[in-house]
N, C-alpha and C positions, 0 to 999 in steps of 0.2 A: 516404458516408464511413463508415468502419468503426475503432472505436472501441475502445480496450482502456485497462480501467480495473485498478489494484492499487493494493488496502485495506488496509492493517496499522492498528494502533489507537493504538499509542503513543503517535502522533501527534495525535490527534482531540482536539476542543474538551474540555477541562477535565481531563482525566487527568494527573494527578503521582503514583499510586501502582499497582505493579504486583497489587496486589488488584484494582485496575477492572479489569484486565485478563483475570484468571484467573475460568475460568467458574464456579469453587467457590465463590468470595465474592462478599457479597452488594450490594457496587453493582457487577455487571459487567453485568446487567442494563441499569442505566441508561447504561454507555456503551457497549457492543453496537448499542443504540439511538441512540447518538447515529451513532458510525456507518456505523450504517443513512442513518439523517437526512442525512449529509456526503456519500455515495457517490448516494444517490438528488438531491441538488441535483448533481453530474456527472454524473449521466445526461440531468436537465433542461436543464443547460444544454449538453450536447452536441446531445441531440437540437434546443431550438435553433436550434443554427450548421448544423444540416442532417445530420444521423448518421444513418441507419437502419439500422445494426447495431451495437452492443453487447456489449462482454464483462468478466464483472469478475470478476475473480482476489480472493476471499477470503484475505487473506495474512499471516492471525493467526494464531499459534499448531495448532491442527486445521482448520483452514481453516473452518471452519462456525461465524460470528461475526455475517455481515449476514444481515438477515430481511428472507427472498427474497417474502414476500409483499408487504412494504411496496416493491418497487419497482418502476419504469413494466413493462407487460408488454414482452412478447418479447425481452428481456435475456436472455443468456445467463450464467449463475451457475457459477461453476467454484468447487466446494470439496472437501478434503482436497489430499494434496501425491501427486503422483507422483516417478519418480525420475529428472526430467527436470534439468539442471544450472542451468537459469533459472530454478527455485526462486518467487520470487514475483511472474516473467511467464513462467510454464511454459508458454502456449498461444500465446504474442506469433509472429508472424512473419511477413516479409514484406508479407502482404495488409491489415497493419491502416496505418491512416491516423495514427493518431496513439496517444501515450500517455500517460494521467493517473495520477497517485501522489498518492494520497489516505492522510490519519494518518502519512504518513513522520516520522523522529524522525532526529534526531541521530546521529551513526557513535559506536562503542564507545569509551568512559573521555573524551565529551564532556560537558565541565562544562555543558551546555547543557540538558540536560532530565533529568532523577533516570533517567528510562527508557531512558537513550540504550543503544545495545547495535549489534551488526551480526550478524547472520541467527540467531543464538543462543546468548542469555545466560546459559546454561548453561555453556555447555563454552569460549567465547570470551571475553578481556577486548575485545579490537578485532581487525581486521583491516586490515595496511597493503599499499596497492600503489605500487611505485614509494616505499618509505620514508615514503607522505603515509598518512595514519587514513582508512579508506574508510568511508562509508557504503552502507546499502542503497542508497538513490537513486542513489548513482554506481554503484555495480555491476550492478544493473537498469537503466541509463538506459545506459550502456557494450553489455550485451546487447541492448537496441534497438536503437542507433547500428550495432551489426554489422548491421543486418538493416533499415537503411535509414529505420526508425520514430523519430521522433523525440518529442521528450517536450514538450508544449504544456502545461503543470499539472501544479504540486506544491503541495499543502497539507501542513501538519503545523508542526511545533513551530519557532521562533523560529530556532535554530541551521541544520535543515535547509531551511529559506524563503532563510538568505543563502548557503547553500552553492549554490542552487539559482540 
């Protein structure tokens, strides 16, 4: 079984402020590591259900967030962004088995998490399709759906758990 994992943080155990999140200040440390910790128990339990191949899309900000030391060998670590239009499953296709969204958060101007936002809360308040507030999950989980991959696991914040 071939496995393909996407990490954002937003969503990860304990975060409510976008300082955890930015590498400058100074708790992003502590949840960089967490996770690390959240991504490495989906690997565990992929491996498991029977995986022997692995791939996990770093899908924070510069992409180079989880600490590739701390997780099982022979994973494959995909970090920074190419200019491929599937963004935070840029390597996803066909041959994988399945897809896990690990730290997902909320779609953009969702009263559901202080963090919520969709691809970049920079230059975006939201993004709607078909008139509904999209989230990341649905527009990554949409790009798998074309390509046959289906989505077995979502973790992340309260709001993207029941959209899910």
């Amino acid at each position: 079984m071939k496995i393909y994992i996407s990490a954002d943080i937003e969503g990860i155990t304990g975060i409510t402020h976008w300082d955890e999140t930015e590498k400058s200040k100074s708790d992003y440390q502590k949840f960089a590591k967490q996770m690390t910790d959240e991504v490495k128990a989906a690997c565990e339990g992929a491996i498991k259900a029977g995986a022997k191949e692995i791939w996990i899309k770093d899908a924070h900000d510069t992409g180079r967030n989880i600490i590739a030391a701390e997780l099982p060998q022979k994973i494959k670590l995909v970090r920074g962004w190419s200019e491929h239009p599937y963004l935070m499953v840029q390597e996803l296709d066909e041959s994988f088995d399945a897809l896990l969204m690990i730290g997902y958060h909320s779609f953009g101007s969702s009263s559901s998490n202080p963090l919520s936002h969709t691809l970049n809360s920079r230059t975006l308040n939201y993004i709607k399709l078909n008139g509904e507030y999209t989230s990341e999950f649905l527009i990554h989980g949409y790009a798998a759906a074309t390509m046959g991959v289906p989505v077995v696991f979502v973790s992340g914040d309260e709001g993207i758990c029941k959209e899910a």
